[in-house]
C-alpha positions in Angstrom: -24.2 46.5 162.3 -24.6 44.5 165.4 -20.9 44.0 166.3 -20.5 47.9 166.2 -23.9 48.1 168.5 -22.2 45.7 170.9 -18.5 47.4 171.4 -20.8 50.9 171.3 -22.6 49.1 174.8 -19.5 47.9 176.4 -17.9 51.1 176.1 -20.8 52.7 177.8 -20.8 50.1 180.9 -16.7 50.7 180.9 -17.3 54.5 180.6 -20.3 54.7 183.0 -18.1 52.3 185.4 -15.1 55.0 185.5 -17.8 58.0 186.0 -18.9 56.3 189.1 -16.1 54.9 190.4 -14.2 58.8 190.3 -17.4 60.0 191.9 -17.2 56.9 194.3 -13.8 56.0 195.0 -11.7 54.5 196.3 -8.7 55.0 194.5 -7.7 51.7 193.4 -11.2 51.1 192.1 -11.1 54.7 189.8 -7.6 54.1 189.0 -8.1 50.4 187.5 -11.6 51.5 185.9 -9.1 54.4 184.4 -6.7 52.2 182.6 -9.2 49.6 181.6 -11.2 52.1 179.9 -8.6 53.4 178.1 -7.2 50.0 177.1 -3.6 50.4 178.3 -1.8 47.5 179.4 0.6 48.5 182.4 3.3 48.5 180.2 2.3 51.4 178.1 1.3 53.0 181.4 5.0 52.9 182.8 6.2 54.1 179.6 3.8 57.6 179.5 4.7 57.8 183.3 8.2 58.0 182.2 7.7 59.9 179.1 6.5 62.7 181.7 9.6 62.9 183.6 8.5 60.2 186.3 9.4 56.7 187.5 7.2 53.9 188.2 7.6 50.6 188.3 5.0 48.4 186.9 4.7 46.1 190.3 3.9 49.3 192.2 1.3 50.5 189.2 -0.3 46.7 190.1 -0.4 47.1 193.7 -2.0 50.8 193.4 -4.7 49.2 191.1 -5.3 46.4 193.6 -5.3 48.2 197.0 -2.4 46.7 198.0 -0.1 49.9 198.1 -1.5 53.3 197.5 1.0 56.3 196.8 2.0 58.6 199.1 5.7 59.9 198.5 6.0 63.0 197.0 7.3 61.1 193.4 4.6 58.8 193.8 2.0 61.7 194.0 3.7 63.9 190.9 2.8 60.2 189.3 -0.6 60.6 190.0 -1.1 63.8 188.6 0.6 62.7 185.6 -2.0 59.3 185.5 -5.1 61.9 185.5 -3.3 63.5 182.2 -2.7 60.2 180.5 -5.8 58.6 181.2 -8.2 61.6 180.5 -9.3 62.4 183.7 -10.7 65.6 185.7 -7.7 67.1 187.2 -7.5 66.2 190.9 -9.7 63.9 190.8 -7.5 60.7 191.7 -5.7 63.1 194.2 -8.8 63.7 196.1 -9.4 60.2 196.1 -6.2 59.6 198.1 -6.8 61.5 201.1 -10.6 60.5 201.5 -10.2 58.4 203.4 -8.7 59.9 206.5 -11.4 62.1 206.3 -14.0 59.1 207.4 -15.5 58.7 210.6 -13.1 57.7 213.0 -15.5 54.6 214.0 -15.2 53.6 210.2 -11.4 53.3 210.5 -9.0 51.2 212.2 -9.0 50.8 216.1 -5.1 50.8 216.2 -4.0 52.2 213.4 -5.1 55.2 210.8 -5.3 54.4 207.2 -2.2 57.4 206.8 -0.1 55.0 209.2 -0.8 51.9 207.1 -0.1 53.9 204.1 3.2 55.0 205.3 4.0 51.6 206.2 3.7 50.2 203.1 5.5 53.2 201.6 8.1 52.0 204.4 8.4 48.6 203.7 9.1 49.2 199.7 12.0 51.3 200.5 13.4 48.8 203.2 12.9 46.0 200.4 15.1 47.9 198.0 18.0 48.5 200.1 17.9 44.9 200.8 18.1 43.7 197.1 14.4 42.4 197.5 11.0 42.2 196.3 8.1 41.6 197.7 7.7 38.0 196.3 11.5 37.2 196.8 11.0 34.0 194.1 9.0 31.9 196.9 5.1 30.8 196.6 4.1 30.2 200.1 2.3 26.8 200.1 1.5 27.1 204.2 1.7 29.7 206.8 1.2 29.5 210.5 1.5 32.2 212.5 0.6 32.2 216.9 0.8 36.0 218.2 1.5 36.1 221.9 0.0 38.8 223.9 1.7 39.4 227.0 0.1 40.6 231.1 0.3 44.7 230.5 -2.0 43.7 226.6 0.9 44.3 224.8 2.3 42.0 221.8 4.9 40.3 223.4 6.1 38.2 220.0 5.1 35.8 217.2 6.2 32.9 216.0 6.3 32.0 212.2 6.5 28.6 210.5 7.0 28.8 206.7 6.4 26.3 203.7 6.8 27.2 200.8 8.0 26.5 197.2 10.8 28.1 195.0 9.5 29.3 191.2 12.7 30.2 190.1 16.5 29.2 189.9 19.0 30.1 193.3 16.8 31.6 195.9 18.4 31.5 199.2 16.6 33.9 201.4 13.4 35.1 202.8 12.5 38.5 203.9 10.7 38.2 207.1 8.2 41.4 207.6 7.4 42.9 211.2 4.4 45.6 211.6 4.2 46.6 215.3 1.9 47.8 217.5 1.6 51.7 217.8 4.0 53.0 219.7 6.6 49.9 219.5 10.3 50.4 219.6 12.2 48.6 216.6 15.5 49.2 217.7 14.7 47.0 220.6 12.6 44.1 218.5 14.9 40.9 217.9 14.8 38.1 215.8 15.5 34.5 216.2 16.0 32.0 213.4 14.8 29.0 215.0 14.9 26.3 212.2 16.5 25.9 208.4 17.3 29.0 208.4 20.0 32.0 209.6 19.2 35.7 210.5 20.4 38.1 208.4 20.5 41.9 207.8 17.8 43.6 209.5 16.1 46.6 209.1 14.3 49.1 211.1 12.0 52.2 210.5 10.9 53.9 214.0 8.3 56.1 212.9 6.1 53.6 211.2 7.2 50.0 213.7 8.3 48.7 210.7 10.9 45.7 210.5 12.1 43.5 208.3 14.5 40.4 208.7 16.4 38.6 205.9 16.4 35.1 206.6 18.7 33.1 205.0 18.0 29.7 204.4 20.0 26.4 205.2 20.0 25.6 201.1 19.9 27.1 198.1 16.7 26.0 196.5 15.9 25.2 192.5 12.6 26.0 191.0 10.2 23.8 192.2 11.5 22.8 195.5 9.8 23.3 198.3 11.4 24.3 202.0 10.3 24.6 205.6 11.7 27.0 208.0 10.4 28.7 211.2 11.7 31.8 213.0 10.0 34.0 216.0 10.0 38.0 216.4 10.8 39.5 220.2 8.4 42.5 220.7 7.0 43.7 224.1 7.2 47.2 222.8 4.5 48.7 222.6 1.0 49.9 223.8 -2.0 47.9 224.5 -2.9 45.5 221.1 -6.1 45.2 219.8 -5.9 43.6 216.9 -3.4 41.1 214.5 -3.4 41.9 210.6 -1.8 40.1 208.3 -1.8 41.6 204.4 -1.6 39.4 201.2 0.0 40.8 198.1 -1.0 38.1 195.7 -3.4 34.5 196.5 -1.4 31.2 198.6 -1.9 28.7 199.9 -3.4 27.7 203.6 -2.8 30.9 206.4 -3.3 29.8 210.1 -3.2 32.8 212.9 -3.3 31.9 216.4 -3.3 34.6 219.3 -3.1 33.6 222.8 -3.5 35.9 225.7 -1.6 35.8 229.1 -3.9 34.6 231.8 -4.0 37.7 233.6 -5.0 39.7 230.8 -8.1 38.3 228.7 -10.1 39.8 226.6 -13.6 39.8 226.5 -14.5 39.3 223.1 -12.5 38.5 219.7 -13.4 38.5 215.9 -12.1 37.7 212.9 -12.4 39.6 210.1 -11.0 40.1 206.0 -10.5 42.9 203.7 -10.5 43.1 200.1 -7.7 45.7 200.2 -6.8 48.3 203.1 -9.2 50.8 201.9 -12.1 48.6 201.9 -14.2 48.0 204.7 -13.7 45.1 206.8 -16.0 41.8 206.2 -16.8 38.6 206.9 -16.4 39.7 210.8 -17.3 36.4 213.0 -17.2 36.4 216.8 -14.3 33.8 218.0 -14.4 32.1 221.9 -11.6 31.4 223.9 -10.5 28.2 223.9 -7.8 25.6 226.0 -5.5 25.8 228.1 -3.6 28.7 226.5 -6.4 30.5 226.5 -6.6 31.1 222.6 -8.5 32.1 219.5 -7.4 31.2 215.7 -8.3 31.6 212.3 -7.9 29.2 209.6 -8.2 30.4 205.6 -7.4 27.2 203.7 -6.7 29.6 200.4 -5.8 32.6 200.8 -6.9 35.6 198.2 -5.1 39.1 198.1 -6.2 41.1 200.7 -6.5 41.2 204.7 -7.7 38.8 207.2 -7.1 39.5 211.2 -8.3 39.0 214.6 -9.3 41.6 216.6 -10.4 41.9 220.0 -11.8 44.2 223.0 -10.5 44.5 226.6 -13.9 46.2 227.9 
């Protein structure tokens, strides 16, 4: 019975993939081997999750098993537990997954940030999203993205300026939620941000521990599906501690990303790099050195599609 033979091999490979992605990490990776070996669309997933008492929706359930989010409040963990008793797994073992990371070296980690920071960030960013009526997507496809990051005289990152194109895939949406990561040891009460074309600031919102903010920007029309807009709007920073490095995260794949930093002339750097991630718990890739070039003394990226993941610039003042 060769068809039997055949689904007997795939479920090795799938079962063999699982063994060494628990042993292996990182947790997205075990967590979507997990559910693919046990055939459970996220669906069915959400409604076991609820089944044991917890609450999960299933965008968050995609972004754990992409490495876009990863769970850290305390309902988010009591999920996890629950995931290793509905998908068959060794208790702890996505738990221990979770926290292995901060326990790398510290030269394999960020140079600004840890990965608990970025973690509680995200966690951050979800919950500021919520109490503005917002998701992550917001109904907008972003078609093209250019981003220049200014660094000011004491290395700090004085602001940035965004310019937006993008295109509506559903009926009525009006807004655009504007996200803000600083530096470590920025301010957010004192940030500010400027609508400077097709477009009006809104509510904003601020979380000091974690430097993050985020802006609704409302837009100068009320777009149908399929329309496409252009609007343009710059952050006010300045308060934090000596930058090293610009990130910019991608939940899903778009269109064209541009990042441009430039560096007061009395503080240069004297090297930069780009670099991409998969997810934030991946290690970084694709690094290639960058020179400073014209007048403004800059450095840019350009990613003509981008993927779901990270790309940044980073740089070194010694």
């Amino acid at each position: 019975m060769p068809h039997a033979t055949q689904h007997a091999d795939v479920a090795t490979v799938v079962d063999a993939e699982l063994d060494t992605a628990l042993r292996g990490g990182p947790f997205h990776v075990a967590l979507r081997a997990a559910i693919a070996a046990r055939g459970l669309p996220l669906q069915r997933v959400q409604h076991h999750l609820s089944r044991h008492g917890v609450k999960v929706g299933v965008t968050s359930l995609s972004y754990w098993q992409q490495g876009a989010r990863r769970p850290q409040r305390p309902e988010s963990l009591r999920a996890v537990r629950a995931l290793e008793e509905i998908l068959q797994l060794p208790e702890e073992s996505l738990i221990r997954l979770l926290a292995e990371y901060d326990d790398r070296p510290a030269a394999e980690r960020s140079a600004t940030r840890s990965y608990r920071s970025l973690l509680a960030a995200s966690d951050v960013l979800g919950q500021l999203l919520d109490e503005l009526d917002s998701s992550h997507d917001g109904g907008l496809h972003t078609l093209g993205h250019h981003e220049r990051i200014d660094i000011g005289p004491r290395r700090e990152l004085r602001g940035l300026e965004s310019h937006h194109i993008v295109r509506a895939h559903r009926e009525g949406v009006d807004r655009f939620m504007a996200v803000h990561h600083g530096d470590p040891g920025c301010a957010p009460e004192r940030m500010t941000v400027h609508a400077l074309e097709n477009c009006r600031t809104g509510r904003v919102r601020r979380h000091h521990e974690t430097g993050v903010l985020v802006a609704e920007l409302l837009l100068d029309a009320r777009l149908r599906a399929g329309d496409t807009f252009l609007f343009r709007y710059r952050v006010e920073d300045g308060t934090g501690g000596v930058s090293r490095e610009y990130v910019r995260g991608f939940g899903s794949p778009g269109g064209q990303y541009a990042l441009q930093v430039r560096f007061d002339e009395n503080a240069l750097p004297v090297r930069c790099h780009r670099f991409t991630q998969h997810s934030p718990a991946a290690p970084r890739s694709s690094r290639q050195e960058l020179a400073l070039t014209g007048h403004h003394h800059s450095v840019h990226l350009v990613e003509p599609r981008v993927r779901s993941g990270v790309v940044g610039i980073g740089w070194d003042w010694e």
